[in-house]
C-alpha positions as CSV (number, residue, x, y, z in Angstrom):
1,X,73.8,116.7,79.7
2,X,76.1,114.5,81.9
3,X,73.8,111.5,81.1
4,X,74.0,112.1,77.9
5,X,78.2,112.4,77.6
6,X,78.4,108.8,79.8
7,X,75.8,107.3,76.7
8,X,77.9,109.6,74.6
9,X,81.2,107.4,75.8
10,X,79.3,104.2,76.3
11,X,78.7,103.6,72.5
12,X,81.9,105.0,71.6
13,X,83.3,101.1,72.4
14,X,82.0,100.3,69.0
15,X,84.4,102.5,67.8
16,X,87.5,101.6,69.3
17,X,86.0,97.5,68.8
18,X,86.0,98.2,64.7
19,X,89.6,99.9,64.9
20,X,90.3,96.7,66.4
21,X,89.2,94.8,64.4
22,X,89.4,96.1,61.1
23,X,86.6,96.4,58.8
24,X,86.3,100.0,57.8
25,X,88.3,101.2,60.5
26,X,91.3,99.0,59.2
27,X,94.7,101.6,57.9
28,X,93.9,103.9,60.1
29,X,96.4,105.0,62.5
30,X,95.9,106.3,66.2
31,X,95.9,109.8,65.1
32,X,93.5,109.1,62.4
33,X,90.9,107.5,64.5
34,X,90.8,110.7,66.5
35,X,90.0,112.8,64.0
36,X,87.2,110.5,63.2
37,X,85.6,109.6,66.5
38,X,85.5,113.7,68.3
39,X,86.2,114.7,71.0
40,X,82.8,114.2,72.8
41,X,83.4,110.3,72.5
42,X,86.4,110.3,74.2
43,X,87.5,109.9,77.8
44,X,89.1,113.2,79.0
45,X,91.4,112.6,81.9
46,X,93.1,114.3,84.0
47,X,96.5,112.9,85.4
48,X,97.9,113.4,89.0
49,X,101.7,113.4,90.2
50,X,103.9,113.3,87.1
51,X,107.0,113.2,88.4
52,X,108.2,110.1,87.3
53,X,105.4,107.6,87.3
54,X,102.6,109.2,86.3
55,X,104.3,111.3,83.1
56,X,104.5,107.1,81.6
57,X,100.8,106.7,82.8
58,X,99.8,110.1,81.0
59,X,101.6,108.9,78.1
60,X,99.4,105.6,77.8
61,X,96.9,107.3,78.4
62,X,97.2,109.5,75.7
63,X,98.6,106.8,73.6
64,X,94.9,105.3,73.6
65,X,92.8,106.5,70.2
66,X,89.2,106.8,72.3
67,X,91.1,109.2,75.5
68,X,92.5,112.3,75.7
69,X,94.7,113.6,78.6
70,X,93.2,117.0,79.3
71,X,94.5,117.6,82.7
72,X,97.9,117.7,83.9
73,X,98.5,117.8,88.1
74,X,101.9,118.7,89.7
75,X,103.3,120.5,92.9
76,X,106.3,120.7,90.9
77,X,106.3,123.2,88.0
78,X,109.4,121.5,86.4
79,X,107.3,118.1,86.5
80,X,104.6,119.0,84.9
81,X,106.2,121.3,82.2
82,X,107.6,118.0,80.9
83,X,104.8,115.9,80.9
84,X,103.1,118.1,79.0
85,X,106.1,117.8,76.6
86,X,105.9,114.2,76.6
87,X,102.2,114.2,76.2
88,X,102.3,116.0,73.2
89,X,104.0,113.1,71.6
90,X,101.1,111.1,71.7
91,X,98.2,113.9,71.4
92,X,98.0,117.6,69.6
93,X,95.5,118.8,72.4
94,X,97.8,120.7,74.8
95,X,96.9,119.4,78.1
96,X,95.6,122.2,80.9
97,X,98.1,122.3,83.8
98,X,97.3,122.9,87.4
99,X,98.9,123.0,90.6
100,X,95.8,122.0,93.0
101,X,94.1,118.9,92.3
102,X,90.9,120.4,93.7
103,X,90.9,123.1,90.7
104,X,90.9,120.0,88.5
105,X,87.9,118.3,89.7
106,X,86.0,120.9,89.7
107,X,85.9,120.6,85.9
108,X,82.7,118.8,84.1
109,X,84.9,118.2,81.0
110,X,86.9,115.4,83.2
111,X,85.8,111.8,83.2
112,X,88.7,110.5,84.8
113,X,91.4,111.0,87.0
114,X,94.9,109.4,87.2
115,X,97.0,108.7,90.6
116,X,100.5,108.8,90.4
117,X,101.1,111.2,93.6
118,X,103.0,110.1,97.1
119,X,101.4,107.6,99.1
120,X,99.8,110.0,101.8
121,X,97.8,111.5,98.5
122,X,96.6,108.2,97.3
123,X,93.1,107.4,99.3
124,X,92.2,111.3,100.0
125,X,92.5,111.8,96.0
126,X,90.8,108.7,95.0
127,X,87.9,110.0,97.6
128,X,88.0,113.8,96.2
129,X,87.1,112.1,92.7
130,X,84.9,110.0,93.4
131,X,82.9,112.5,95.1
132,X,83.5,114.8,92.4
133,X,81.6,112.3,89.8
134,X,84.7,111.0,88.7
135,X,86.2,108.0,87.9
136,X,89.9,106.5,89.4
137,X,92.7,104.9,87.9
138,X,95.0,104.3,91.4
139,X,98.1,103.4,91.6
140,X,99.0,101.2,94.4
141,X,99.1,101.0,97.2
142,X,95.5,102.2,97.6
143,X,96.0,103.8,100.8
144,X,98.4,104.9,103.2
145,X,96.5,103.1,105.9
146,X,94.2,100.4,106.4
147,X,91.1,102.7,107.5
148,X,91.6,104.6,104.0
149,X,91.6,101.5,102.0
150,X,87.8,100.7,104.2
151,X,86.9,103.9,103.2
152,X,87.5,103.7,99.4
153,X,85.8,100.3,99.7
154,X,82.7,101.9,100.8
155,X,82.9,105.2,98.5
156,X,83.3,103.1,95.2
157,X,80.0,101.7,96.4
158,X,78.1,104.5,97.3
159,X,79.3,106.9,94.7
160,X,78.7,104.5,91.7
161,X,81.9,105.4,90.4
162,X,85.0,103.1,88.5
163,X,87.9,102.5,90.6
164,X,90.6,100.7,89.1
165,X,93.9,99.9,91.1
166,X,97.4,99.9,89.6
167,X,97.9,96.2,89.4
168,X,98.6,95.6,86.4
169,X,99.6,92.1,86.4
170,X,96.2,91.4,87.1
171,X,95.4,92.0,83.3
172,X,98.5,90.1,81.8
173,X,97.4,87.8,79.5
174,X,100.1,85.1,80.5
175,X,99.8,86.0,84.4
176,X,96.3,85.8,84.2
177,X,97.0,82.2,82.7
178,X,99.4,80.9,85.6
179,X,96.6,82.3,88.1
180,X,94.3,79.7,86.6
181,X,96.9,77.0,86.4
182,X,97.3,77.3,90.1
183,X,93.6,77.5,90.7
184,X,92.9,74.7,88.4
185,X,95.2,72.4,90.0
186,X,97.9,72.1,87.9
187,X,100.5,71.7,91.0
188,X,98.0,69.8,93.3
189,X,96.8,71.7,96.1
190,X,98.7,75.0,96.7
191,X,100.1,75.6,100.1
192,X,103.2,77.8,99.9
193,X,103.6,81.1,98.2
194,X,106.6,82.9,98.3
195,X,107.1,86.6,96.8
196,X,110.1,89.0,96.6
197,X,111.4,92.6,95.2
198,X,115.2,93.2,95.5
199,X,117.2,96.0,94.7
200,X,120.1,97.6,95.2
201,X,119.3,101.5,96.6
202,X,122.0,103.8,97.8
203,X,121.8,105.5,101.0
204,X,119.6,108.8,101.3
205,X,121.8,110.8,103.9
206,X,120.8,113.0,106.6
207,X,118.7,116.1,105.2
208,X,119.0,119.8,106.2
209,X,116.0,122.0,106.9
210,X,116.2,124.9,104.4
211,X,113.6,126.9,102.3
212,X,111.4,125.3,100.1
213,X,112.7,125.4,96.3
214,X,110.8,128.1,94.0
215,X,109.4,125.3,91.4
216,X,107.7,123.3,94.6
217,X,104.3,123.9,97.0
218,X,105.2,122.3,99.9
219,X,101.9,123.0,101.3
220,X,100.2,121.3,98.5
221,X,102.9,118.5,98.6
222,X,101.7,118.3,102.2
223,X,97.9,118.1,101.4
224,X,96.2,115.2,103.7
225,X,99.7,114.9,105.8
226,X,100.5,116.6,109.3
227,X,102.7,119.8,108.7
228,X,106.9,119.0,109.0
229,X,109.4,121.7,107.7
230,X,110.9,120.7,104.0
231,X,113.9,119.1,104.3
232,X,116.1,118.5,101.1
233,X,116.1,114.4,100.9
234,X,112.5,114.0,100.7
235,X,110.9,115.2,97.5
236,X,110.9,113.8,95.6
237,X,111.5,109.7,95.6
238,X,112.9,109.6,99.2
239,X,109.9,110.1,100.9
240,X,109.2,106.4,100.3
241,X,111.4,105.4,103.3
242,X,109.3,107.9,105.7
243,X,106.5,106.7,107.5
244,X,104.6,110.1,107.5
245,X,104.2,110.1,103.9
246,X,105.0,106.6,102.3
247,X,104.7,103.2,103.3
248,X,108.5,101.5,102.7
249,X,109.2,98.2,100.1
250,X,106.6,96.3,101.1
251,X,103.8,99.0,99.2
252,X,106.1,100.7,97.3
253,X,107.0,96.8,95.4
254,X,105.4,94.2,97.7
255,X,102.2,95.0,96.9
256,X,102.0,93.9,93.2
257,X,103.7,89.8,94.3
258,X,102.0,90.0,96.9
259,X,98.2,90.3,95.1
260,X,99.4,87.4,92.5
261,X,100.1,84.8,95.8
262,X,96.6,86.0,97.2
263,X,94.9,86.0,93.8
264,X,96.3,82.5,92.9
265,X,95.4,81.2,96.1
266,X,91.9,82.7,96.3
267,X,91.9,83.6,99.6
268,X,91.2,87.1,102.0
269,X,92.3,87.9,105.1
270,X,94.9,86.1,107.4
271,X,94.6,84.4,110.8
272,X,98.5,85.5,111.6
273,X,101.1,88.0,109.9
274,X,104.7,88.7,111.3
275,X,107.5,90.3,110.0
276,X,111.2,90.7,110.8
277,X,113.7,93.2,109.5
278,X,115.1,96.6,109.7
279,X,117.4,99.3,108.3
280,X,120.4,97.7,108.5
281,X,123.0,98.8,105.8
282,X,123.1,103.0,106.1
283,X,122.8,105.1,108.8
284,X,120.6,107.9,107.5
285,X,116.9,109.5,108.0
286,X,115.7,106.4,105.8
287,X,112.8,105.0,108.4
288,X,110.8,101.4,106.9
289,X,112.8,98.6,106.8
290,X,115.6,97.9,104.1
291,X,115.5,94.3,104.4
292,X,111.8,92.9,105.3
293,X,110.4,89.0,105.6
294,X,106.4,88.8,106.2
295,X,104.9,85.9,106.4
296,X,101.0,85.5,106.1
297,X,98.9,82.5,107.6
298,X,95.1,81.9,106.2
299,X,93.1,79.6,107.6
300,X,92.6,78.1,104.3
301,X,96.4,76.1,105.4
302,X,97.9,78.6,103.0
303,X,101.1,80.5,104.3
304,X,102.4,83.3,102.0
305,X,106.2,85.3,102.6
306,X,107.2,88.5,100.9
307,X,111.0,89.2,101.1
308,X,111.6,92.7,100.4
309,X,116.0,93.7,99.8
310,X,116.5,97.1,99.2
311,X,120.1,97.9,99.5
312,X,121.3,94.1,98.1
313,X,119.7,93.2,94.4
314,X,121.0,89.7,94.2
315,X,118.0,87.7,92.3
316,X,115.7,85.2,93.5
317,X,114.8,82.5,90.7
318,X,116.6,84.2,88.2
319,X,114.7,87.8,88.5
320,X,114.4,91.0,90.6
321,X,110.8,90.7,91.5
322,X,108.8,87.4,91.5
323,X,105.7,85.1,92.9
324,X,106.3,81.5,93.4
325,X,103.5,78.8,94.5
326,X,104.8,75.2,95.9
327,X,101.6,72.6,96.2
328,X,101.4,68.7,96.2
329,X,102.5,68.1,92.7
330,X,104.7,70.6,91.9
331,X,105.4,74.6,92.0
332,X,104.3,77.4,89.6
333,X,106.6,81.0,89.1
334,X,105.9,84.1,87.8
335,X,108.8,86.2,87.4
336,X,108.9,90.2,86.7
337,X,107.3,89.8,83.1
338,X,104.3,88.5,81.5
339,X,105.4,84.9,81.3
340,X,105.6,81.9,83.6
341,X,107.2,78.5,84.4
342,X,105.5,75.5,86.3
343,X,107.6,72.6,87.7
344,X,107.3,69.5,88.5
345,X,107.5,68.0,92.1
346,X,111.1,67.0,91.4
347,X,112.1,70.6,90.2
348,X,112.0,69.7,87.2
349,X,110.5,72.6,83.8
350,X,107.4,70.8,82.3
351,X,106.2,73.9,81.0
352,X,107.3,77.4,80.2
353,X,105.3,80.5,78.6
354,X,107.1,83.3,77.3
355,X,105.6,86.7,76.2
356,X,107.1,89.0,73.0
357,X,105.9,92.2,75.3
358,X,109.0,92.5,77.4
359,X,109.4,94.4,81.1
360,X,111.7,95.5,83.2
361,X,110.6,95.6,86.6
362,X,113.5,97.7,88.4
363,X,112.2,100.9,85.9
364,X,110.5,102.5,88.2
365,X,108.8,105.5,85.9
366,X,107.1,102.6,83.1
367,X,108.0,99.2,83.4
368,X,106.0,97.9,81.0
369,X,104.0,100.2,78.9
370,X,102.1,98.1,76.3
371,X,101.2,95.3,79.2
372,X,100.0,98.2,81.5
373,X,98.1,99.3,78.4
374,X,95.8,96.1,78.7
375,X,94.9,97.1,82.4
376,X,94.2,100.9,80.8
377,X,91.6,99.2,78.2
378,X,89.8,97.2,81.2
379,X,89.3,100.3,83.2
380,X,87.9,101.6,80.3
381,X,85.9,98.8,79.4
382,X,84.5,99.1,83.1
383,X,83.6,103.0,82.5
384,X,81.7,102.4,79.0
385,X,80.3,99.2,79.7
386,X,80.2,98.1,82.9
387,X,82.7,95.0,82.3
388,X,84.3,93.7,85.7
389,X,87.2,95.7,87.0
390,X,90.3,93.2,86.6
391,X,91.9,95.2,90.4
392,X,88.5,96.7,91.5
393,X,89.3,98.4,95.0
394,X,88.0,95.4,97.3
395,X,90.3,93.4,95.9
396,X,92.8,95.7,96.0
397,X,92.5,97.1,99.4
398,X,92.9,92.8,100.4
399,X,95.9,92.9,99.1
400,X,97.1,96.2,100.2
401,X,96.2,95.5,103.6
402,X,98.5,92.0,103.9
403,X,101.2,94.2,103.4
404,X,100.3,96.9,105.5
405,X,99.9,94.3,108.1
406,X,103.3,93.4,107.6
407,X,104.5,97.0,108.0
408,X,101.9,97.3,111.4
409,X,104.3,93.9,112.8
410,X,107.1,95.2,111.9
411,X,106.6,99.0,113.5
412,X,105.5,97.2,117.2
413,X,107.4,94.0,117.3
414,X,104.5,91.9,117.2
415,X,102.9,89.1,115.3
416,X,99.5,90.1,114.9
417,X,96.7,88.1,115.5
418,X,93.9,89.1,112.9
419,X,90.4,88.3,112.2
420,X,89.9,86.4,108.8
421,X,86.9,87.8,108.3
422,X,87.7,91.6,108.1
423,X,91.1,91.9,108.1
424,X,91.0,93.3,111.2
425,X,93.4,92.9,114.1
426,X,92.7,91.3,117.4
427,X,93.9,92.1,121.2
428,X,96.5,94.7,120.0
429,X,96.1,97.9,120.9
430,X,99.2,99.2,120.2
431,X,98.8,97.5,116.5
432,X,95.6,99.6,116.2
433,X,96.4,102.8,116.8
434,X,98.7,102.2,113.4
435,X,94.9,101.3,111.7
436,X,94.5,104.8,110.4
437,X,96.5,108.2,110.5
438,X,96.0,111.9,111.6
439,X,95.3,114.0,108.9
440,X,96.5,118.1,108.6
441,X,92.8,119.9,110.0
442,X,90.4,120.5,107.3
443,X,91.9,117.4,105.0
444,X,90.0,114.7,106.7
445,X,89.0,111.9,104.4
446,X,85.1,111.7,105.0
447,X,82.6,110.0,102.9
């Protein structure tokens, strides 16, 4: 029966080819092509942490004629009450809602499952589904540590299962166009990359232990994390700037630059990666750095910097968030958007592409909903027909671990020697014992 529903979804990308297309299929509106197509031929998914994030995620989602968002996943009772609101926009089946993720997997009528919850969730949820037969739409970072990203690595292979992470740039039409214009040699040989994220966040202030609020499971919350009393400046966007649950700038933002310089460079793992910083502008509980540099050396003579502002949003190049390349002829940016600019070796334009889909890189619930839509139709493409995954978890768990590497330097004071061939850090054994975490007893992420 369930080899039958994955041939079932399979040849249901004729389908959604001929709405694209036209042909027969041509007038027909979203809604329409549901009623025509069935249920059976769509992917059901169920979405995770819809706080923020992931209600614009379970919107796509559901804007997509061939899925249907069945499942809705939320600590917080408030959360998930509107999603469902906001889903019903988009879809007239009224989504199931649920408070343990578990509850959800268990369910044969899911094909998919959504990511959107804290950090500390990401890698033991993607694990849970996969296991569960499921396939993974992550958003990054992929793991709150390195060892989780090994282990998702290692699942995706032995579980057979899609697992798509939330870099959407990677399946940006005009992105994906300045990648190969660096690649191709359009500057000369690349040797500098520069990336940055700036914003201007306020302080988070010094929170209170009291009880938990009626609308929230903190032990759920909790899941795979070590047990701490709530505390009212955590849930639900603060916890970012803890250690114990998220990862700081450098994942929260970071991440996504950070994959264009390593993608457009073609390279793996460094030789080197420092990183100075700190908190420097509030005196609060906030923990990871407000103001970050890394820098990354590859043996390939490639050096790559993130700067990460938090609490000063003056641009870089004319935009919040941005990757830059400098090589022998000239230098290549890609700002926040879909859209790009390459230079000459003088500094002066020779070439700039713009896109009509417009972004806006400091919304932090949905950026850019019909460009993240492109990434939605590969992951979907990889489910019925095997296509390539444009952010498949090795490369995304490359790219997650430069800046996690970044965050290991930072925490010991260090520059950290690492091995290009795994990623792995040398002659540091302070360094390693931030290489994977403790986990609450009985949450343990094992394959």
């Amino acid at each position: 029966m369930k080899s039958s529903r994955r041939n079932f979804i399979r040849n249901a990308a004729l389908g959604t080819a001929a709405l694209s297309l036209g042909g027969p299929f041509q007038g027909f509106s979203a809604a329409s092509y549901r009623r025509i197509v069935g249920a059976n031929e769509r992917i059901r998914v169920s979405v995770a942490g819809v706080n923020s994030r992931g209600t614009a995620l379970a919107m796509n989602f559901a804007r997509q004629s061939d899925a249907e968002v069945i499942h809705i996943v939320d600590v917080d009772s408030r959360a998930t009450a509107k999603c469902i609101k906001s889903v019903l926009e988009r879809q007239d089946r009224t989504p199931k809602d649920f408070v343990d993720l578990r509850r959800s997997l268990e369910s044969k009528d899911v094909d998919a499952l959504v990511i959107a919850m804290p950090d500390h969730w990401h890698a033991p949820a993607a694990l849970m589904a996969m296991k569960a037969g499921k396939h993974v739409y992550l958003e990054k970072p992929c793991s709150h540590s390195p060892h989780e990203g090994e282990i998702l690595v290692e699942a995706a292979d032995r579980y057979g299962m899609a697992l798509q992470m939330g870099n959407q740039r990677r399946s940006w039409p005009n992105v994906m166009e300045a990648i190969e214009a660096v690649r191709g040699g359009a500057i000369g040989k690349a040797f500098f990359g520069k990336s940055w994220y700036t914003n201007t966040r306020g302080p988070i202030g010094t929170g209170k232990e009291t009880a938990v609020p009626e609308w929230l499971d903190w032990e759920l919350w909790q899941g795979p994390a070590p047990r701490r009393a709530y505390r009212d400046n955590i849930v639900h966007y603060n916890w970012h700037w803890f250690w114990h649950w998220g990862t700081g700038e450098a994942l929260n933002n970071g991440t996504h630059m950070v994959d264009l310089l390593r993608w457009g460079f073609n390279v793996n793992f460094p030789v080197k990666v420092s990183s100075n910083g700190g908190r420097f502008h509030y005196k609060d509980d906030w923990e990871t750095p407000d103001t970050q540099v890394i820098s990354m050396d590859f043996a390939e003579g490639v050096t790559m910097t993130w700067e990460g502002r938090s609490c000063n949003g003056k641009y870089l190049e004319g935009s919040s968030v941005g990757a830059m390349f400098f090589g022998e002829e000239g230098s290549i940016l890609i700002p926040g958007g879909d859209e790009y600019s390459l230079f000459d070796k003088q500094g002066k334009l020779v070439k700039e592409v713009k896109s009509q889909m417009k972004s806006n890189p400091l919304d932090r619930a949905n950026p850019a909903e019909q460009l993240d839509a492109l990434h939605i139709r590969n992951f979907f493409d990889a489910i019925r027909k095997s296509a390539p995954l444009a952010s498949n978890i090795d490369s995304g768990h490359k790219s997650t671990l430069l800046v996690q590497l970044g965050n290991i330097a930072q925490r010991t004071g260090n520059s950290l020697d690492v091995n290009p061939a795994n990623g792995h850090i040398l002659n540091n054994r302070d360094a390693m014992k931030l290489w994977s975490r403790e986990y609450e007893k009985g949450w343990e992420m094992k394959l």
